[in-house]
C-alpha positions as a Markdown table, in Angstrom:
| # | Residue | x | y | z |
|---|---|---|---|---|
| 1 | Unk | -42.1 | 2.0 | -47.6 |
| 2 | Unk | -40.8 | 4.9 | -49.9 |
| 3 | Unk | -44.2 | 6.6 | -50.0 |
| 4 | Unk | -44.2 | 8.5 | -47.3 |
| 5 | Unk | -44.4 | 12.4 | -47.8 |
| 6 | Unk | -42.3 | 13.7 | -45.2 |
| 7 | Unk | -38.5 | 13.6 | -46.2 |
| 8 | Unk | -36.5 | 11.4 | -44.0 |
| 9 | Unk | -33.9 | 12.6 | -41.8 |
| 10 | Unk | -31.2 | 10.2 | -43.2 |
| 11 | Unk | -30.8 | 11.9 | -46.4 |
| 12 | Unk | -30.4 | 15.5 | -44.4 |
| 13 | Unk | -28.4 | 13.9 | -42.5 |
| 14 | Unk | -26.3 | 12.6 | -45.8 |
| 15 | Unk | -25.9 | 16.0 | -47.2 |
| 16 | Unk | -24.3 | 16.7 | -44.3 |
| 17 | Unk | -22.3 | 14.5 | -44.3 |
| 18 | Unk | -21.0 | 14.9 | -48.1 |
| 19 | Unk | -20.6 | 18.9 | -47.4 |
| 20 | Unk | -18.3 | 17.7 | -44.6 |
| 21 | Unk | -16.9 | 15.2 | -46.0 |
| 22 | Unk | -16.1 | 17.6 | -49.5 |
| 23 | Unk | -15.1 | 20.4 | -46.7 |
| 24 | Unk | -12.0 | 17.9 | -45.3 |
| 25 | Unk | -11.1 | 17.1 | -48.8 |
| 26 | Unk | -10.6 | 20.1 | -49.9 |
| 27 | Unk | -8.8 | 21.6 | -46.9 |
| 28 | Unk | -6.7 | 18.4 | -46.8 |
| 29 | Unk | -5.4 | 19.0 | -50.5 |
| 30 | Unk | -4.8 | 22.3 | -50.0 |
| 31 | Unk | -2.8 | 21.7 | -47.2 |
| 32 | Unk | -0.8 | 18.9 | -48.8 |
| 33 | Unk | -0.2 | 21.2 | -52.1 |
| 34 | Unk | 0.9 | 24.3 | -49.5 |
| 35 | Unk | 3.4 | 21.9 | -48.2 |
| 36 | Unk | 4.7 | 20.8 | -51.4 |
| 37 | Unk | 5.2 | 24.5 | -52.1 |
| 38 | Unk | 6.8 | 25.2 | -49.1 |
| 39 | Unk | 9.1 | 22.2 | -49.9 |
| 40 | Unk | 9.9 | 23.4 | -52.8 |
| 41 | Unk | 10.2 | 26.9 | -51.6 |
| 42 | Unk | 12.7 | 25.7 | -49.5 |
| 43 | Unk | 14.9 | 23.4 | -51.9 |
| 44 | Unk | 15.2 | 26.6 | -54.2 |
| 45 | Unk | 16.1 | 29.3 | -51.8 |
């Protein structure tokens, strides 16, 4: 079953996937540490 020579479409489609996933991550803990700044930011001025 895993001989075949052409690569499968599910493991492109997996890359993707991870990149997006990784993508979302990272914009989603930068956005959550911007915040904290701000908060903090904010307490201090």
């Amino acid at each position: 079953m895993s001989s075949e020579p052409n690569p499968k479409p599910i493991g492109q489609l997996r890359s993707i996937f991870s990149i997006t996933l990784f993508v979302i991550l990272t914009i989603g803990v930068a956005y959550l540490s911007w915040n904290f700044i701000a908060a903090l930011i904010a307490k201090f001025a």
